[in-house]
PyMOL CGO cylinders between C-alpha atoms (Angstrom):
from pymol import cmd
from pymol.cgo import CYLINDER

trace = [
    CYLINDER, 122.04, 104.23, 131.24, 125.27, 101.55, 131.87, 0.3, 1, 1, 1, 1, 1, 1,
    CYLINDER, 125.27, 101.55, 131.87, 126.10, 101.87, 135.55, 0.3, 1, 1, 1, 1, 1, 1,
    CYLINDER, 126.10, 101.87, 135.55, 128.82, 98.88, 136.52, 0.3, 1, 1, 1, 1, 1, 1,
    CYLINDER, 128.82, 98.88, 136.52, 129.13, 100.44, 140.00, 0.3, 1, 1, 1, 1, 1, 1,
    CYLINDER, 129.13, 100.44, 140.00, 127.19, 101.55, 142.67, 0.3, 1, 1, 1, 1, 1, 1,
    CYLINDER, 127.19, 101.55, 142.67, 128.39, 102.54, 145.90, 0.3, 1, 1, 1, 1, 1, 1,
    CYLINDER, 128.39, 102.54, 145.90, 126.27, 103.72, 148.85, 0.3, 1, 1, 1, 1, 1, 1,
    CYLINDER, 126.27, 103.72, 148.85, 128.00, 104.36, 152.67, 0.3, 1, 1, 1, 1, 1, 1,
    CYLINDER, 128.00, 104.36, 152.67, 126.26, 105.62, 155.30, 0.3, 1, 1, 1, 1, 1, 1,
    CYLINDER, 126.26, 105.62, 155.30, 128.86, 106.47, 158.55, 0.3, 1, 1, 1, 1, 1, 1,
    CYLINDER, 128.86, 106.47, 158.55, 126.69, 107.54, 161.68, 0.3, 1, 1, 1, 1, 1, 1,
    CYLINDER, 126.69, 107.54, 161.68, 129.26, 109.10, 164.34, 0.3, 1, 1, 1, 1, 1, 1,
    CYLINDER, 129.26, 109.10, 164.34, 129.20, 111.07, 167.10, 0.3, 1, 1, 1, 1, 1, 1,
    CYLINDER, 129.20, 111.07, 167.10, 130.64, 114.80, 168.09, 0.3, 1, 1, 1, 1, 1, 1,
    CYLINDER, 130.64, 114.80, 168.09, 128.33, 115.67, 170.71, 0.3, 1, 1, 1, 1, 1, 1,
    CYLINDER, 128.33, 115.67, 170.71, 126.15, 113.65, 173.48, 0.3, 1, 1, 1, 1, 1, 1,
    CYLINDER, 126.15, 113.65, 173.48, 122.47, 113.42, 171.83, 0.3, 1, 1, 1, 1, 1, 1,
    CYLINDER, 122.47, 113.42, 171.83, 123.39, 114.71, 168.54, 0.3, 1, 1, 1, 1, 1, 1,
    CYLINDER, 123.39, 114.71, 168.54, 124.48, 111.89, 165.44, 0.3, 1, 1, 1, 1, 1, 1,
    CYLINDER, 124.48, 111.89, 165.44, 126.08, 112.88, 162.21, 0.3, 1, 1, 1, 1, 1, 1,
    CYLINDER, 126.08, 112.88, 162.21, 125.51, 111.27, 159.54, 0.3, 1, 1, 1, 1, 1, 1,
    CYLINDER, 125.51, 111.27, 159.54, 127.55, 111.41, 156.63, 0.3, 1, 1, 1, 1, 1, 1,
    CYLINDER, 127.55, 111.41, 156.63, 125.82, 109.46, 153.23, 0.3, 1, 1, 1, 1, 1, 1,
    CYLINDER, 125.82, 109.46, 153.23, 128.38, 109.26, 150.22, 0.3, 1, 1, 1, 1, 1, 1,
    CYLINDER, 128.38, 109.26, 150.22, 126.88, 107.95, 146.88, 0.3, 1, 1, 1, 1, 1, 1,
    CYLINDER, 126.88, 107.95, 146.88, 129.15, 106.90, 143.86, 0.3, 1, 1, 1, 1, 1, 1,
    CYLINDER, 129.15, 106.90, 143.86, 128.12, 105.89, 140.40, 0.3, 1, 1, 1, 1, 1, 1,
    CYLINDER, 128.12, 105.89, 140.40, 129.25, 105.82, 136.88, 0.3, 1, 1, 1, 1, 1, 1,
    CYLINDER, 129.25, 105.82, 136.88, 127.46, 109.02, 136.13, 0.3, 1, 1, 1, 1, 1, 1,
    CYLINDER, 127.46, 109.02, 136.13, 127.05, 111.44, 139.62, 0.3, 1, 1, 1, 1, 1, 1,
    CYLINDER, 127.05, 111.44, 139.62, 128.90, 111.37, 142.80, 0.3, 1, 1, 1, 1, 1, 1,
    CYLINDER, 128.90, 111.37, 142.80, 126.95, 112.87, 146.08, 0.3, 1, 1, 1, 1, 1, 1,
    CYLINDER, 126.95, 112.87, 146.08, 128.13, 113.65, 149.53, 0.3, 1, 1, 1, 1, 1, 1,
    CYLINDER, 128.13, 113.65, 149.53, 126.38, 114.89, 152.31, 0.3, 1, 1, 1, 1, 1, 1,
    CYLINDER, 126.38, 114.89, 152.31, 126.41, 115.34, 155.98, 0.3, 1, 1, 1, 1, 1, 1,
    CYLINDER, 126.41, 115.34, 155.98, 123.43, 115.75, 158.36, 0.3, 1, 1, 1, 1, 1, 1,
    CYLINDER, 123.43, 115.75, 158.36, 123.28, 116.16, 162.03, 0.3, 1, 1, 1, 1, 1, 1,
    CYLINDER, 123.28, 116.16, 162.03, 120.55, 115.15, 163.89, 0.3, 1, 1, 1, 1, 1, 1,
    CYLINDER, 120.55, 115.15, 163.89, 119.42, 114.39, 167.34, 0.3, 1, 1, 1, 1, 1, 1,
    CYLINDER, 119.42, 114.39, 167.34, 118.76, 111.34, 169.39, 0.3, 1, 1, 1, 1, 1, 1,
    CYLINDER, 118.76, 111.34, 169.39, 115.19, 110.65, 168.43, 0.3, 1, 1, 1, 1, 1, 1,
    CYLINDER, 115.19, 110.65, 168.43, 114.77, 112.94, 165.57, 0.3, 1, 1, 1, 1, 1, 1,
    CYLINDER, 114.77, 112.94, 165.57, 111.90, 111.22, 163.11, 0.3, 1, 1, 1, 1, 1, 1,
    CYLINDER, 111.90, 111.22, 163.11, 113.90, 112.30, 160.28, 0.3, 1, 1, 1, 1, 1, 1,
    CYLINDER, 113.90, 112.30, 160.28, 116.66, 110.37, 160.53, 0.3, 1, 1, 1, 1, 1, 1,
    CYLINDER, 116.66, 110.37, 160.53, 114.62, 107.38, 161.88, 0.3, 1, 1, 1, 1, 1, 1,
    CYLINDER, 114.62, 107.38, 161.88, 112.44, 107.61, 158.42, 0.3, 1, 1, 1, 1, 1, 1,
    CYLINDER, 112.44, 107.61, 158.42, 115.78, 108.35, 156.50, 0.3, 1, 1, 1, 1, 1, 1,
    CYLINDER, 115.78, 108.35, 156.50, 117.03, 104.96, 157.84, 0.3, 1, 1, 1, 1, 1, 1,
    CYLINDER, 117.03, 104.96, 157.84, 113.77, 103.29, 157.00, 0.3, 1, 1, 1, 1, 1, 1,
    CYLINDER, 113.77, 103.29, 157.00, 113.73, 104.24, 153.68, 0.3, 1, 1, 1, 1, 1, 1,
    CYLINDER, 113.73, 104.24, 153.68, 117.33, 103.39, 152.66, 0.3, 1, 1, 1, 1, 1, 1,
    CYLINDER, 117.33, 103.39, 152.66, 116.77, 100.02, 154.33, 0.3, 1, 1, 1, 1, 1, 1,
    CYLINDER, 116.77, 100.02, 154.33, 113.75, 99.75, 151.94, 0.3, 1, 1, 1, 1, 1, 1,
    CYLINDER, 113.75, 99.75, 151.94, 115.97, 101.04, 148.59, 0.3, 1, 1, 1, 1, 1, 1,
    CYLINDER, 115.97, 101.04, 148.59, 118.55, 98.33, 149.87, 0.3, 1, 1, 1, 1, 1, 1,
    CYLINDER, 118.55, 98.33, 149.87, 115.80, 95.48, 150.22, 0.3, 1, 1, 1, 1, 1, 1,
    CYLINDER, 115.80, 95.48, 150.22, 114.34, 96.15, 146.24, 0.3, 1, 1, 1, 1, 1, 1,
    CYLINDER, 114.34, 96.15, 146.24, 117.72, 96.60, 144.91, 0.3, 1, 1, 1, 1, 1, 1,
    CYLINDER, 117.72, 96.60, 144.91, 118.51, 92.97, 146.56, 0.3, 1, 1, 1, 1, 1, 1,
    CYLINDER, 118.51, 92.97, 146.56, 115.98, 90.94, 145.38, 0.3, 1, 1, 1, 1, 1, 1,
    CYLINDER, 115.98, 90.94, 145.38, 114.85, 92.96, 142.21, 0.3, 1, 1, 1, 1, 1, 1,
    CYLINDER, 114.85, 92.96, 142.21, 114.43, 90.74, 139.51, 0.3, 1, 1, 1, 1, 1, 1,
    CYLINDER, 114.43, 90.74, 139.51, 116.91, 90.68, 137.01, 0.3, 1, 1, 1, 1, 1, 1,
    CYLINDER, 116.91, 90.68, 137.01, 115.09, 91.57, 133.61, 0.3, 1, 1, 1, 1, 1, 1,
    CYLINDER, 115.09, 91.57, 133.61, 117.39, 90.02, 130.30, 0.3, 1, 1, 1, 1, 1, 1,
]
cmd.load_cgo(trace, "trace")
């Protein structure tokens, strides 16, 4: 697989008091996603969806480059 590009944006807004939408847009070479979630203030979901993209961020960082 020969990715040059990825691209990951997360945009949290909000329609409603208490409720957050999240829209997550991935871009690669190979497969575009785009989804939108609403959640409320609180929900564990979302708090656990933030906490494991912070955690895909972190490894991608300071993976080690393999040549």
């Amino acid at each position: 697989m020969d990715i040059k590009e990825i691209r990951v944006e997360i945009r949290k807004h909000h329609v409603t008091p208490g409720v957050n939408v999240l829209d997550l847009a991935i871009d690669t070479d190979e497969e575009k996603l785009i989804k939108q979630t609403q959640h409320k203030d609180g929900d564990m979901a979302f708090k656990k969806f933030v906490e494991d993209v912070t955690k895909a961020a972190k490894e991608l960082a300071f993976a080690r480059i393999e040549g």
